[in-house]
NURO-303862 format. One record per residue: x, y, z of N, C-alpha, C, O in turn; residue in three letters. Coordinates in pm, whole numbers. Layout:
// residues N
(rec (X Y Z) (X Y Z) (X Y Z) (X Y Z) 'ALA'),
...
This chain:
// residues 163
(rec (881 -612 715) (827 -563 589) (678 -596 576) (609 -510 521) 'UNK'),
(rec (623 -700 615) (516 -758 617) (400 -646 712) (280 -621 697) 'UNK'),
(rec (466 -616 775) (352 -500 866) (322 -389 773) (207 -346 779) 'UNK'),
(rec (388 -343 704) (416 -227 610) (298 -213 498) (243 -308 441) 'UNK'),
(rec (279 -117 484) (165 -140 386) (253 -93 275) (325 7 280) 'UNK'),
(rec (236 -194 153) (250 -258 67) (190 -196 -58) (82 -251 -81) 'UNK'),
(rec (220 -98 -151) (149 -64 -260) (216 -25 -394) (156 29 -487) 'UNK'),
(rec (395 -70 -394) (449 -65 -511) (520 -215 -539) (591 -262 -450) 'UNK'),
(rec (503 -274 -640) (541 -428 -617) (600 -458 -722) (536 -418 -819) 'UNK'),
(rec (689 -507 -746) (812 -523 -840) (849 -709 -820) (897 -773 -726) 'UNK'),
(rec (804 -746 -949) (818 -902 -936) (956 -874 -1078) (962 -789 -1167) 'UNK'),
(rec (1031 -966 -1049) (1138 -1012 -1131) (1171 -1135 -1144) (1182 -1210 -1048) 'UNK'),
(rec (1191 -1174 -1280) (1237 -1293 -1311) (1360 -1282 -1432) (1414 -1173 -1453) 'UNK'),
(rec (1385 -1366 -1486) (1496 -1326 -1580) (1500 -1244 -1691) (1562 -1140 -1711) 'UNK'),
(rec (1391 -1338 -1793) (1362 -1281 -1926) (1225 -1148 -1933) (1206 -1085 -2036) 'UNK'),
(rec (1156 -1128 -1826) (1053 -1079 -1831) (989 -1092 -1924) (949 -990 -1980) 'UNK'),
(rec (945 -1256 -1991) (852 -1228 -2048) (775 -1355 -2059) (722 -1395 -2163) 'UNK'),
(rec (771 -1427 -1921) (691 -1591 -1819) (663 -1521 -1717) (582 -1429 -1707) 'UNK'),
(rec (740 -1570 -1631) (712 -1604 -1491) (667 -1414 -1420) (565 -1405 -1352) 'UNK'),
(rec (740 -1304 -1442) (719 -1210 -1386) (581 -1157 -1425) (491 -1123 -1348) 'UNK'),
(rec (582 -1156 -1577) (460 -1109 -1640) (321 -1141 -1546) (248 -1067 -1481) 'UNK'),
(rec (318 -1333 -1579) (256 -1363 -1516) (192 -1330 -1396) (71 -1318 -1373) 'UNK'),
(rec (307 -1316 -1308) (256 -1253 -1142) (209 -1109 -1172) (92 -1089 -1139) 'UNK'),
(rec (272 -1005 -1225) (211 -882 -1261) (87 -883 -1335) (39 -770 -1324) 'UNK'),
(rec (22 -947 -1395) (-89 -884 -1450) (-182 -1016 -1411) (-294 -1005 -1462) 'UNK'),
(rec (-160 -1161 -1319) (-275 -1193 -1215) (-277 -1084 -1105) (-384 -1055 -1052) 'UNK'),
(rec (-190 -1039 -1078) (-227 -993 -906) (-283 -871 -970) (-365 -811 -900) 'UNK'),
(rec (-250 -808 -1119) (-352 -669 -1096) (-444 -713 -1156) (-507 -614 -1197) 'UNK'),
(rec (-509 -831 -1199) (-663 -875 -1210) (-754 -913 -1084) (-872 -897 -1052) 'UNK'),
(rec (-624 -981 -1021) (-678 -1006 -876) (-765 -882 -780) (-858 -884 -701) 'UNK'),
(rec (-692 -796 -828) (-726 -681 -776) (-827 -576 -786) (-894 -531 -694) 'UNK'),
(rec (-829 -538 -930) (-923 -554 -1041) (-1074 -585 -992) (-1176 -517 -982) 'UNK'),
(rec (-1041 -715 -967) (-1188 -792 -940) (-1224 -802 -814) (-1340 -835 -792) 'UNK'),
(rec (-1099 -767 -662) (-1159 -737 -547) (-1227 -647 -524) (-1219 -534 -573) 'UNK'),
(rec (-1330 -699 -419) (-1413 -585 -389) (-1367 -474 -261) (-1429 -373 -228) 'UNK'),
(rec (-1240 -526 -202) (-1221 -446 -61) (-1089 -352 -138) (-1066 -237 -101) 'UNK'),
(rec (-1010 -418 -247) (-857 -329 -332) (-938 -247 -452) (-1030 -256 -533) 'UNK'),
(rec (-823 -154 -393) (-830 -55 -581) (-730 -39 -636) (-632 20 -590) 'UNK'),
(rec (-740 -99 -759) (-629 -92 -849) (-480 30 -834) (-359 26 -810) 'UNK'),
(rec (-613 151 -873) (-534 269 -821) (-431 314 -729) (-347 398 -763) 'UNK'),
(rec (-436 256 -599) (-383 276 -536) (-247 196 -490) (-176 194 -390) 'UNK'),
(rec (-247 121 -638) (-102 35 -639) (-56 50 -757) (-113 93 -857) 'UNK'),
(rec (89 1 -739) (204 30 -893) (211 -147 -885) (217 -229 -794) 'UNK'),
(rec (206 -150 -996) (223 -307 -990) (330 -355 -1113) (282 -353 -1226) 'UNK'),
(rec (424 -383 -1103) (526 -402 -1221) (644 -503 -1256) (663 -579 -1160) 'UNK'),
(rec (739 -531 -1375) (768 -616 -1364) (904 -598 -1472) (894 -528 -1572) 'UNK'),
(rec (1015 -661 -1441) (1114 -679 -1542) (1166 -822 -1509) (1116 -915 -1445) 'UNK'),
(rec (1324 -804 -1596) (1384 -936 -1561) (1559 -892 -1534) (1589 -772 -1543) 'UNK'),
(rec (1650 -977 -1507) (1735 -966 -1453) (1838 -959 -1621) (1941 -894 -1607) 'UNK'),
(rec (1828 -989 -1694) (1905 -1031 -1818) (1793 -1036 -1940) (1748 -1149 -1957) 'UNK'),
(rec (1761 -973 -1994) (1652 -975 -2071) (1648 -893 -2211) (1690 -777 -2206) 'UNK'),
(rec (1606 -936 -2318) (1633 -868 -2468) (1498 -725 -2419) (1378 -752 -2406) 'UNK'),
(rec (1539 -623 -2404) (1434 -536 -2360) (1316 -515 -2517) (1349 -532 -2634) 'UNK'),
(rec (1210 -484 -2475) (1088 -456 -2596) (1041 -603 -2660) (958 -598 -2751) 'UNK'),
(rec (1081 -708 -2628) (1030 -852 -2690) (886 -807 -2610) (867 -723 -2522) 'UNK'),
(rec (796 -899 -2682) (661 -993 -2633) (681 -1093 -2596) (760 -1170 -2650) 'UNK'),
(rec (600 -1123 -2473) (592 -1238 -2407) (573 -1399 -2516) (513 -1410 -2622) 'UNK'),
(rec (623 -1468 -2465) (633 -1636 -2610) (454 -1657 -2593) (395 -1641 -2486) 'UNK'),
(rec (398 -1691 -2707) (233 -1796 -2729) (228 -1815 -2624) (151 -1742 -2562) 'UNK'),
(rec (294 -1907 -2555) (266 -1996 -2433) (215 -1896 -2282) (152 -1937 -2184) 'UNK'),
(rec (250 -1803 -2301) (258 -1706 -2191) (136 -1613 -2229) (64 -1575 -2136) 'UNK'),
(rec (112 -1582 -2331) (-30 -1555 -2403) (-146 -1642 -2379) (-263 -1603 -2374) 'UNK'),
(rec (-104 -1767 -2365) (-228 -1808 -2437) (-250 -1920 -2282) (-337 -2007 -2282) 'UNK'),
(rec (-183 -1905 -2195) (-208 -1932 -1974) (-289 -1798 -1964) (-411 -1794 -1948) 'UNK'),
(rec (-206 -1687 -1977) (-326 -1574 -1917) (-405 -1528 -1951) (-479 -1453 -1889) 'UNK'),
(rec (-413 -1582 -2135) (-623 -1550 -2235) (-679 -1636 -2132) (-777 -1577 -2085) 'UNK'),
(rec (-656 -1780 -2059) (-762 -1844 -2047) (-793 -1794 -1906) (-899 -1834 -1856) 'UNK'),
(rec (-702 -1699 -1823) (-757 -1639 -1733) (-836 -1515 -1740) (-893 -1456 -1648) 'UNK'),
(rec (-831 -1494 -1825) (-911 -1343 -1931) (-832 -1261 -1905) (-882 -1171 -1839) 'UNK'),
(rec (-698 -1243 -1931) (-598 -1180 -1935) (-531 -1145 -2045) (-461 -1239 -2084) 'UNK'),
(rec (-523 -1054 -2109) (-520 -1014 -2258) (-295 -949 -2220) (-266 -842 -2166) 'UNK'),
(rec (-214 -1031 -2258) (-128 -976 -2224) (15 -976 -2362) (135 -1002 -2352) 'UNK'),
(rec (-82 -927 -2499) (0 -905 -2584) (47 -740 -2617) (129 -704 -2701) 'UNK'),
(rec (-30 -656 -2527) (85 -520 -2538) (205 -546 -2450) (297 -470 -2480) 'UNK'),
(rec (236 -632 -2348) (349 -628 -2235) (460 -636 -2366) (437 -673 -2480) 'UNK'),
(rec (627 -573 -2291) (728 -538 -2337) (860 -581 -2243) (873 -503 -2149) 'UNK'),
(rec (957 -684 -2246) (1039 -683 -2153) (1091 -574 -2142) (1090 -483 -2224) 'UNK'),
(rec (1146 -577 -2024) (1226 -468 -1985) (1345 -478 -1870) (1300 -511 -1760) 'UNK'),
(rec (1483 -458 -1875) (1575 -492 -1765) (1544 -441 -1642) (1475 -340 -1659) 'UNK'),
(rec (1562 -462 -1534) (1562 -425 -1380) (1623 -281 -1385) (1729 -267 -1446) 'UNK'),
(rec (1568 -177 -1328) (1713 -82 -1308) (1661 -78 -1178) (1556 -102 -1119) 'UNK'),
(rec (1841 -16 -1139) (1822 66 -949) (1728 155 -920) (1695 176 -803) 'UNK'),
(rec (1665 226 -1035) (1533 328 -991) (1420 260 -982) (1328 323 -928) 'UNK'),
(rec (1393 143 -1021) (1266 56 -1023) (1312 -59 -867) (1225 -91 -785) 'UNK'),
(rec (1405 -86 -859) (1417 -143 -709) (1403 -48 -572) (1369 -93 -462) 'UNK'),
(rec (1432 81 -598) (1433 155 -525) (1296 226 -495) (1269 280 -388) 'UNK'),
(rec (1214 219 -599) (1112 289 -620) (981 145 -514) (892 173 -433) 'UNK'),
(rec (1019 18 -557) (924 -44 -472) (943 -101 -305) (1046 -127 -243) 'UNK'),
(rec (820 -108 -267) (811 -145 -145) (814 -292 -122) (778 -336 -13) 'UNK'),
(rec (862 -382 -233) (858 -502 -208) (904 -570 -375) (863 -545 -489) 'UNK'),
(rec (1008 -663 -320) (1046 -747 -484) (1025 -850 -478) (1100 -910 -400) 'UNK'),
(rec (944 -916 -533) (937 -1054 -532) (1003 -1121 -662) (994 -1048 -760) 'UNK'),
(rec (1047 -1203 -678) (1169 -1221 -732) (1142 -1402 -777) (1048 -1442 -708) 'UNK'),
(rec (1175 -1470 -833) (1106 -1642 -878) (1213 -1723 -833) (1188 -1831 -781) 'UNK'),
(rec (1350 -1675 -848) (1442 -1822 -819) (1515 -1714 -730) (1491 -1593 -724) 'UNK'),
(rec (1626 -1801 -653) (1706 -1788 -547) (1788 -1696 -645) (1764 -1577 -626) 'UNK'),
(rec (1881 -1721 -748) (1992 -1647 -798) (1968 -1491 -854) (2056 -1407 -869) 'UNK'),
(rec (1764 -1470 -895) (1745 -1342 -919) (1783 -1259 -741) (1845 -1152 -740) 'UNK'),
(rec (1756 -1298 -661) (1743 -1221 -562) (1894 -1205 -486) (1926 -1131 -393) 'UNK'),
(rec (1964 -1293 -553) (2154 -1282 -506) (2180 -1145 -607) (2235 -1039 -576) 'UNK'),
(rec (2132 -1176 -714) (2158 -1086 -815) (2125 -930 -776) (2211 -842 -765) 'UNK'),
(rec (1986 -912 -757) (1931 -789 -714) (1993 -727 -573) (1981 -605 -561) 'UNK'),
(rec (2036 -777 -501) (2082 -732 -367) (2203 -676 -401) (2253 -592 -325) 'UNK'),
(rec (2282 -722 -544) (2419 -626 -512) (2377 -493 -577) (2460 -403 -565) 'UNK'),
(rec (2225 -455 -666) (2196 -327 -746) (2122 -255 -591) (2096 -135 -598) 'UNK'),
(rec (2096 -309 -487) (2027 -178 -414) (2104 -206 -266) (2198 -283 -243) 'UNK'),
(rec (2033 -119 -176) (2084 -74 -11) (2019 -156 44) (2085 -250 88) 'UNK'),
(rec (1857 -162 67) (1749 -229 135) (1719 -365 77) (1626 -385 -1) 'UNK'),
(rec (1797 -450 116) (1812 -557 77) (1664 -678 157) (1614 -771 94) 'UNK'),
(rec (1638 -651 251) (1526 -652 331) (1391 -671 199) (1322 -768 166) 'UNK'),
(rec (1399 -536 152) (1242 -589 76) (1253 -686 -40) (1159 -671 -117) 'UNK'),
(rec (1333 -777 -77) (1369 -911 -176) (1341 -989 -118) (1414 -1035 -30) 'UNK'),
(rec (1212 -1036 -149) (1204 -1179 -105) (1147 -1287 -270) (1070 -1256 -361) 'UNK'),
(rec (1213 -1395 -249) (1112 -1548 -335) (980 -1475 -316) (940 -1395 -231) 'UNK'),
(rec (924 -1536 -435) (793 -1483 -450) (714 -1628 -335) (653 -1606 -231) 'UNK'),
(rec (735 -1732 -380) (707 -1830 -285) (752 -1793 -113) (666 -1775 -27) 'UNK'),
(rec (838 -1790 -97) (867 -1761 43) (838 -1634 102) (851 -1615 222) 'UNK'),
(rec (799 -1550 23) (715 -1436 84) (532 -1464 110) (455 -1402 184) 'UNK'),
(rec (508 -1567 29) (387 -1650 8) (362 -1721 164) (258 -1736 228) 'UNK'),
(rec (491 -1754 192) (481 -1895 297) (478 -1769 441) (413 -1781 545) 'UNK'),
(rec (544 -1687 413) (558 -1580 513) (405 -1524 603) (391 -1511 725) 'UNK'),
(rec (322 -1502 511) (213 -1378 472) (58 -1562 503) (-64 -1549 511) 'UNK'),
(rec (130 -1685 512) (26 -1801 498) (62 -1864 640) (177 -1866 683) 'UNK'),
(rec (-77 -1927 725) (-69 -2001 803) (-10 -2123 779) (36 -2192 870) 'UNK'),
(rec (-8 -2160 633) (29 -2295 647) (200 -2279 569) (241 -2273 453) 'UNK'),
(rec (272 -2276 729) (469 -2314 710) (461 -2449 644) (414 -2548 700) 'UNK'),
(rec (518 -2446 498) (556 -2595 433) (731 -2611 459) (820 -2575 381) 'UNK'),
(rec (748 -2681 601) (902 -2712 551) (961 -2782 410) (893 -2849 333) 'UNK'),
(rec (1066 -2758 399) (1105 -2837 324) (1108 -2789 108) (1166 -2841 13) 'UNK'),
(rec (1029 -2690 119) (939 -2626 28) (1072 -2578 -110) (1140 -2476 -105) 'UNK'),
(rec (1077 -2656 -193) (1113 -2570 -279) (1080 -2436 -295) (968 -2386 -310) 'UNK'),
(rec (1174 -2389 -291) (1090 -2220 -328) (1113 -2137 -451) (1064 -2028 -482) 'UNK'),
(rec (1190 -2206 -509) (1207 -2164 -695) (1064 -2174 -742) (969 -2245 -710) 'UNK'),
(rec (1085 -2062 -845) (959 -2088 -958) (1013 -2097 -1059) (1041 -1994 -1120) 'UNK'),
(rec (1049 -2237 -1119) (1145 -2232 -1230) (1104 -2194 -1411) (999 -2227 -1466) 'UNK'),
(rec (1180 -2144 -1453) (1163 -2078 -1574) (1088 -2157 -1684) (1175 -2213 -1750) 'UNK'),
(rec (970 -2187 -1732) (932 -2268 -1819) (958 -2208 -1959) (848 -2216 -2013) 'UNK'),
(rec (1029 -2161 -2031) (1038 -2065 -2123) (1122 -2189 -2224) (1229 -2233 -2182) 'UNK'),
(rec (1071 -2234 -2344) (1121 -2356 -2379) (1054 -2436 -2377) (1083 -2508 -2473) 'UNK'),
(rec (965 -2480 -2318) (922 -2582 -2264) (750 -2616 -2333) (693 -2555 -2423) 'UNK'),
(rec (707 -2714 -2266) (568 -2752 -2370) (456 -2710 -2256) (453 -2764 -2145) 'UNK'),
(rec (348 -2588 -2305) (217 -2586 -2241) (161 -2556 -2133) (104 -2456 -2087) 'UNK'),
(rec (206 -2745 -2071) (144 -2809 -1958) (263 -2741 -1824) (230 -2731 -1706) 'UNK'),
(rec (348 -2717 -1858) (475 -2663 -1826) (438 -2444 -1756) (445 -2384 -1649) 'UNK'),
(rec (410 -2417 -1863) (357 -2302 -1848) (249 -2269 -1754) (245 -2161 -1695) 'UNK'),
(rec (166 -2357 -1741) (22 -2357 -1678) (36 -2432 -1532) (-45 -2444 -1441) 'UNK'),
(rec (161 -2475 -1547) (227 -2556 -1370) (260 -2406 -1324) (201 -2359 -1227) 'UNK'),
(rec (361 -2328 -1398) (423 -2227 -1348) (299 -2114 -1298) (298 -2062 -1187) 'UNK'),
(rec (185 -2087 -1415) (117 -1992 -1398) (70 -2031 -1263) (95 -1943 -1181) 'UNK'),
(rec (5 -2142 -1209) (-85 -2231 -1130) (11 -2195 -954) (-39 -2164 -846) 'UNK'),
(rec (136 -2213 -984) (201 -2181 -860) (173 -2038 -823) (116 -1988 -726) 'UNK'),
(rec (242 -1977 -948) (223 -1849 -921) (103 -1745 -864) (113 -1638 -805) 'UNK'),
(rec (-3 -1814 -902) (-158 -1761 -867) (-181 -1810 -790) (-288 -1770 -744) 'UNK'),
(rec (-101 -1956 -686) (-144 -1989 -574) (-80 -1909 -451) (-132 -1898 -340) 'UNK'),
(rec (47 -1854 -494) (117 -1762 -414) (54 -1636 -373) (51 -1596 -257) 'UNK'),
(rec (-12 -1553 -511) (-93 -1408 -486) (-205 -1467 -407) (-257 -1396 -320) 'UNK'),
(rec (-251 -1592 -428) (-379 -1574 -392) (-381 -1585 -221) (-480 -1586 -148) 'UNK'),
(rec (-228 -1593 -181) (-236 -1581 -22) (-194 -1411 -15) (-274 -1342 48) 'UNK'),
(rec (-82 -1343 -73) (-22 -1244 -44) (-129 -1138 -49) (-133 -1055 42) 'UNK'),
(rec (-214 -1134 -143) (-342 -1059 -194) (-414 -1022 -35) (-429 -905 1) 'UNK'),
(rec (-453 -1136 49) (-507 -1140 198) (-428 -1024 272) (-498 -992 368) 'UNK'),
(rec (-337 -964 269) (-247 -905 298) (-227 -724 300) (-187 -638 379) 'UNK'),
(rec (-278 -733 167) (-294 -631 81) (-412 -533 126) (-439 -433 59) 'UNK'),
C-alpha cells in the first residue's frame, strides 16, 4: 500500500469528534502550508466508529487546534459508512479495536492500518515495543488533549514525507 500513491485518506476514531478530527484537519494544514502538496489533489476525511452524528467537537478539541491556527468549530461527527471505506485509499484508524471493527464493514482489508503503525511503517526509525494506540482523551483534562494532539502531529509529520 505504501508504494501506492495515496490521495483519499480516511482517519477514524470512535466519537469523531478528538482524535480523528484532529488528524484530518493537521494533515490538511500540513498540506496547506507545503510547498511541494496541493490540497486539491487530496480528499482528506474523517468519522468515527459509534458516534452521535452532527455533534461539535468538545472545547478541548477546539481550543489544541486554535493554538495550531486551526479554526475547527464548523466540523460535524459523522458514522463510518462502507461507501467512505471503500471510497479511500488508506484508513488510518487510532486504537487496535477501531480497525477489528472496520475490517468486518469492507473487502480490502489491507488499506487499515493504526495511524501510529502506519507512521512507524512510512519512518526510518522501527520503535519496537511501541504502543500503538492513540487513546481517546475525550473526558479528560487539557494537558491530556494536547498529549493526544502532539502524537498525532508527530505521526503526519512522518506520513506527510510520503505523500
Amino acid at each position: 500500500m505504501i508504494n501506492k500513491k495515496i490521495r483519499k485518506i480516511l482517519f477514524v476514531c470512535t466519537g469523531n469528534s478528538c482524535r480523528s478530527v484532529m488528524a484530518e484537519l493537521l494533515l490538511k494544514n500540513m498540506i496547506k502550508k507545503s510547498k511541494e502538496l496541493n490540497i486539491h489533489d487530496f480528499k482528506i476525511y474523517s468519522a468515527g466508529t459509534s458516534c452521535i452524528n452532527n455533534i461539535s467537537p468538545p472545547n478541548e478539541t477546539l481550543r489544541v487546534l486554535s493554538k495550531e491556527g486551526i479554526d475547527a468549530s464548523f466540523h460535524r461527527s459523522k458514522n463510518v459508512t462502507p461507501e467512505m471505506l471503500n471510497e479511500a485509499d488508506i484508513i488510518l484508524v487510532m486504537q487496535k479495536h477501531h480497525k477489528e471493527f472496520l475490517k468486518s464493514m469492507i473487502e480490502d482489508k489491507d488499506k487499515i492500518y493504526l495511524l501510529k503503525e502506519f507512521c512507524l511503517k512510512t519512518s526510518k526509525d522501527k520503535q519496537k515495543g511501541t504502543d500503538l494506540n492513540i487513546l481517546d482523551p475525550i473526558g479528560k483534562p487539557l494537558e491530556v488533549y494536547e498529549e493526544c494532539l502532539m502524537n498525532i502531529k508527530d505521526c503526519l509529520e512522518k506520513i506527510i514525507k510520503i505523500l
